[in-house]
C-alpha positions as CSV (number, residue, x, y, z in Angstrom):
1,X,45.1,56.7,66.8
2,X,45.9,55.2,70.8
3,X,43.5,55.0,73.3
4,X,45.0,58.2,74.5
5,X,44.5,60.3,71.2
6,X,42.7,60.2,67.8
7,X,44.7,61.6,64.7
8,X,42.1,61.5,61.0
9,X,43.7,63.2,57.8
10,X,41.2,63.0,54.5
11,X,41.6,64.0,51.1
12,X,39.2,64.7,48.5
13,X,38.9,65.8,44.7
14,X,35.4,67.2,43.4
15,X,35.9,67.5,40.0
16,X,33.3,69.2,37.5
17,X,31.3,65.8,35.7
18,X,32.1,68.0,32.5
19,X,35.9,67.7,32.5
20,X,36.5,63.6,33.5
21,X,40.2,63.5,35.4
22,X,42.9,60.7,34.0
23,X,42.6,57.7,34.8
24,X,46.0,57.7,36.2
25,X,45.8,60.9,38.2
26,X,43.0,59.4,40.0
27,X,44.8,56.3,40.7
28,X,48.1,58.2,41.9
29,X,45.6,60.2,44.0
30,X,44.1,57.0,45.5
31,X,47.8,55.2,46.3
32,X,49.4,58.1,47.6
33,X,47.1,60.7,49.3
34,X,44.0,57.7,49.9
35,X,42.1,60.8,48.5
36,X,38.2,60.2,47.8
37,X,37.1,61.3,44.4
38,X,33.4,62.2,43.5
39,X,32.4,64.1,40.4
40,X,29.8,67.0,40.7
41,X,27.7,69.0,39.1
42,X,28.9,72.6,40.2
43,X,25.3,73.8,38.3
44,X,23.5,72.4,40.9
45,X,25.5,74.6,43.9
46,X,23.1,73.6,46.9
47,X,24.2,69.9,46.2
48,X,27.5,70.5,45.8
49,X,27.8,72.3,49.1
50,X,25.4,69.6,51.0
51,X,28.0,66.7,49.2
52,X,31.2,68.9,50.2
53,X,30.3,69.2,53.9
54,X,29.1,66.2,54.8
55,X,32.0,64.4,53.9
56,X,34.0,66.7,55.8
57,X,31.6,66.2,58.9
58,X,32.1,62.6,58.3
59,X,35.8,62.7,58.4
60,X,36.1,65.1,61.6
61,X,33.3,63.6,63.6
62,X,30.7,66.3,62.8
63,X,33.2,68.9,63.9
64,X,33.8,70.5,60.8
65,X,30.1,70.7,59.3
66,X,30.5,74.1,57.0
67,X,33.3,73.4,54.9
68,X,32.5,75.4,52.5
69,X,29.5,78.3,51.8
70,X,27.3,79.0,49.3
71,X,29.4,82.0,48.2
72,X,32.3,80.4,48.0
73,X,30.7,78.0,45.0
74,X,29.7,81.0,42.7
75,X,30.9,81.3,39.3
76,X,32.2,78.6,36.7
77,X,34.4,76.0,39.0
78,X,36.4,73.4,37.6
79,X,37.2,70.8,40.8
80,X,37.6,71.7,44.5
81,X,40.6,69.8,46.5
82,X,39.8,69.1,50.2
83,X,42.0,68.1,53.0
84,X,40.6,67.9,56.4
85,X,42.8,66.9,59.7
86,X,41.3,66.2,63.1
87,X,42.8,65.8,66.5
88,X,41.4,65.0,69.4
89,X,43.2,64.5,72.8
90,X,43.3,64.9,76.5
91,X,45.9,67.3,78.5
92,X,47.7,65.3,81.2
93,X,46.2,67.7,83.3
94,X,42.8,69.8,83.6
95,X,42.3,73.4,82.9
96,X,40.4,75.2,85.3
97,X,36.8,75.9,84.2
98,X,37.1,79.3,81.7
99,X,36.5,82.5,83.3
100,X,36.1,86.2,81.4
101,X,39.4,88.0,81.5
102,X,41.0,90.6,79.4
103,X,42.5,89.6,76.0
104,X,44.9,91.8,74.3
105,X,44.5,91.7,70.8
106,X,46.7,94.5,70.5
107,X,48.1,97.1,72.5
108,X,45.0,99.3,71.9
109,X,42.2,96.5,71.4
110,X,41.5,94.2,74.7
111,X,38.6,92.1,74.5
112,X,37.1,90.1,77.3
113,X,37.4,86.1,76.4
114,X,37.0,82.7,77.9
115,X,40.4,81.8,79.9
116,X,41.3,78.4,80.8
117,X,43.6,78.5,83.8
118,X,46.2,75.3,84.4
119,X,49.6,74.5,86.1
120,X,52.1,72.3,84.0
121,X,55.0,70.3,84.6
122,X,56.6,70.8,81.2
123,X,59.3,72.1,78.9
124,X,59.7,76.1,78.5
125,X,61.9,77.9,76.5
126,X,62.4,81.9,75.8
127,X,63.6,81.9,71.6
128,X,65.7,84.6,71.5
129,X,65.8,85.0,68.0
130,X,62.2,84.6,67.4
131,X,61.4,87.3,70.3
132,X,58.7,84.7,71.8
133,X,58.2,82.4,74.6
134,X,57.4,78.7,74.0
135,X,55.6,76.4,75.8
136,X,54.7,72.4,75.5
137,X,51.6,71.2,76.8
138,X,51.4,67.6,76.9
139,X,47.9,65.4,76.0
140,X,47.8,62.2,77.8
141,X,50.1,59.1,76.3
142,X,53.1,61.6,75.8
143,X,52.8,60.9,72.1
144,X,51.3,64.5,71.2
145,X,52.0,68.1,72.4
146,X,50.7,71.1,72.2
147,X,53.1,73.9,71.6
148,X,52.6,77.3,72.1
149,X,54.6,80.6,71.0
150,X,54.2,83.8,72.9
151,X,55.7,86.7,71.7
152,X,57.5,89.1,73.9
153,X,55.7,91.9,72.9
154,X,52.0,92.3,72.2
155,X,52.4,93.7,68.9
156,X,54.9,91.2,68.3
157,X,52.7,88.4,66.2
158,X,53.0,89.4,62.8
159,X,57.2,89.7,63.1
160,X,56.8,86.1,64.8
161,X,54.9,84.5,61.5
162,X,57.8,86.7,59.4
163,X,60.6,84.7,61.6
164,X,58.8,81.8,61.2
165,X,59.1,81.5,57.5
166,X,61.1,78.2,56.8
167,X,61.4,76.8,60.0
168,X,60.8,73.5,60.9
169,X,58.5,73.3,64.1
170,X,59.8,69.8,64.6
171,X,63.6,71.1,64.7
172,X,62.1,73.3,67.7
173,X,63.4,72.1,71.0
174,X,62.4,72.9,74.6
175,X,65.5,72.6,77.1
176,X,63.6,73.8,80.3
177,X,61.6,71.4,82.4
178,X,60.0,73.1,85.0
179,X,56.4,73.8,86.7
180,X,54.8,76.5,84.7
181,X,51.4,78.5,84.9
182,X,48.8,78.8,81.7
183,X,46.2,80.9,80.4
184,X,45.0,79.8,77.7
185,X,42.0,81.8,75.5
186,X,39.0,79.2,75.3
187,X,38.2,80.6,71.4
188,X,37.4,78.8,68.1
189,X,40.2,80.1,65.6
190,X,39.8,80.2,61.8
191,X,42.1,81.8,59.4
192,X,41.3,82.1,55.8
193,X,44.9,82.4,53.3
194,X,45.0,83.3,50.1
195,X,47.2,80.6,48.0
196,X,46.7,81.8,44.2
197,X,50.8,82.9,44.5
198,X,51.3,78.9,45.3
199,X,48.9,78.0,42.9
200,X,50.3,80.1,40.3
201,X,53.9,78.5,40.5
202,X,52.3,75.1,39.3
203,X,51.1,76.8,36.6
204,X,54.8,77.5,35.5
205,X,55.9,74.2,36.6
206,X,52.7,72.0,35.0
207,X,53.3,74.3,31.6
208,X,56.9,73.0,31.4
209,X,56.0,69.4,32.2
210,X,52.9,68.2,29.7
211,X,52.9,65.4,30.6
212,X,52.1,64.8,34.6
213,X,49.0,63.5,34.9
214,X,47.5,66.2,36.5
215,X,45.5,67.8,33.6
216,X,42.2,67.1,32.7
217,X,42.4,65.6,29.1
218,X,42.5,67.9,26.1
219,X,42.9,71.1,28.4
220,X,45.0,73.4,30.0
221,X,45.2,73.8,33.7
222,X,45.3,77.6,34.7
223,X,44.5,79.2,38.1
224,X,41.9,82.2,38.0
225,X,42.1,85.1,40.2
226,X,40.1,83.7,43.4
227,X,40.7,83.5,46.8
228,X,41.7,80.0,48.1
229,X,40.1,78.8,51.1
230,X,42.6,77.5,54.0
231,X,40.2,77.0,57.2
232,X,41.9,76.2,60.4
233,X,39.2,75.7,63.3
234,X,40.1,74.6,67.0
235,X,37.7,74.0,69.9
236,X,39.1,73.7,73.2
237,X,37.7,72.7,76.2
238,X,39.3,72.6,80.0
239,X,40.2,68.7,79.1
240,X,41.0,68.2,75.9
């Protein structure tokens, strides 16, 4: 945090009160991801839900107030693991108030969306081998940027994630300084990812290696076929 930007990460376990976590898993929790622990009753659902999100609203300044549904909290659960990021940050320069304009979704869906018009002095690069523009937009204080990728074609975003497999975003450098024109959709974003093929891999790993505190005592840890919950949620405004 500067007085130009604000940067929060959180972390927090919600473990079932019927399966107490080690001691020393909570403690390694605590010293290296300062995560906040709280046992629940996952009976008790509506309580659960009310506990879960206002912590996260807490943590992102009452952005984030619907971490998780009442759906999401059917069925036996075991512990829920939260992380929460917030940024917050002003361009160097103002966007132009949003105006409706087409928004190509794909080549055969356009949708009419908020667009936030601004002129840049900034770094611009066309990526060749990722087939996509890239653009930095800078917040004030120069210690944050936002950086955009374009693909060159409009049915180009899912090959763009597939390139970007394994690649660093930090190794990503923009050689081109010059004045540059954006549009940028005003739109909240969330994306929902399923991570039971992670999860499953520490399943493999924890089996081989008993001893990592990461079990509840006298059980096994297993992953059941749900979907995990990976929220991302941005809302921009011409200023920030």
């Amino acid at each position: 945090t500067n007085n130009e930007s604000e940067v929060l990460l959180a972390n927090a376990l919600f473990p079932s009160d019927e399966y107490p976590l080690k001691q020393r898993y909570v403690a390694d929790a605590h010293t290296f991801f300062r995560a906040y622990v709280q046992t629940v009753d996952y009976q008790q659902s509506g309580e659960v839900m009310e506990t879960i999100n206002r912590w996260a609203a807490e943590k992102t300044h009452n952005l984030i107030r619907n971490m998780v549904e009442p759906h999401e909290l059917r069925g036996v659960m075991d512990m829920i693991i939260i992380s929460v990021a917030y940024f917050k940050g002003e361009f160097t320069k103002v966007f132009r108030p949003a105006k409706l304009k087409p928004f190509f979704v794909s080549d055969n869906v356009v949708k009419k969306v908020p667009i936030m018009k601004g002129r840049f002095n900034t770094f611009y690069e066309d990526l060749v081998d990722l087939e996509a523009r890239a653009i930095e937009i800078p917040y004030k204080g120069r210690t944050h940027n936002l950086l955009i990728l374009l693909p060159y074609d409009i049915e180009g975003l899912s090959n763009l994630e597939d390139k970007m497999v394994g690649i660093d975003i930090s190794e990503i450098h923009l050689q081109n300084h010059l004045e540059v024109k954006v549009w940028l959709p005003k739109i909240e974003l969330f994306t929902k990812t399923r991570v039971l093929d992670i999860l499953g891999k520490w399943s493999e790993f924890l089996a081989k290696y008993p001893d990592i505190p990461l079990s509840i005592p006298g059980t096994s840890i297993f992953f059941r076929e749900a979907e995990g919950l990976e929220r991302c949620q941005t809302h921009p405004r011409e200023d920030k």
